[in-house]
N, C-alpha and C positions, 0 to 999 in steps of 0.2 A: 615437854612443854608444848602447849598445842600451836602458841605460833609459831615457833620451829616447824612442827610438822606441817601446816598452812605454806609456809614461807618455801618448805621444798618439795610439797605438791607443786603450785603453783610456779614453780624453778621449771620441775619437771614436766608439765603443761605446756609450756610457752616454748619450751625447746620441740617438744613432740607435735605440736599445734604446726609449727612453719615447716614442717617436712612431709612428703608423701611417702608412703608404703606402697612397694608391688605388693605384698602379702603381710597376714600375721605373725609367719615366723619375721621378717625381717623387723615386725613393730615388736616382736620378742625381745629380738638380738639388743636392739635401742635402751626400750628398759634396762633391761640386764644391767648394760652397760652404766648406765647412768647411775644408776640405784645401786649396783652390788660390783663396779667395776673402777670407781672414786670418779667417771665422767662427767656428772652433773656440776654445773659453777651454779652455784649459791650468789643470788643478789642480794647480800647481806644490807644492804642500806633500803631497802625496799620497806616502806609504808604498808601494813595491814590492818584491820580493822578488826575490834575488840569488842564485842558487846555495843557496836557503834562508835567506838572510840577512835582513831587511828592512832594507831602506835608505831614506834618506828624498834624495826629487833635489833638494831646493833647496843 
């Protein structure tokens, strides 16, 4: 569903956003983590917008 997939871009943005990297590898290791490591929390109650619409994904 694509605001699923919207919903945990955006998860994964806001967490990567407030942090500095010394390097690449360390913005690697982050990802990984979050994405293929179950690290990422989901704002499940978070508002996104649909063809204009806000929708809410819970």
């Amino acid at each position: 569903d694509y605001n699923l997939i919207e919903l945990l871009w955006h998860s994964a943005k806001e967490y990567i956003a407030n942090r500095e990297f010394e390097n690449k590898e360390e913005l690697e290791k982050v990802v990984n983590q979050l994405l293929n490591e179950g690290g990422l929390i989901i704002k499940w109650s978070r508002k996104l917008k649909n063809k204009g619409n806000a929708v809410n994904v819970t």
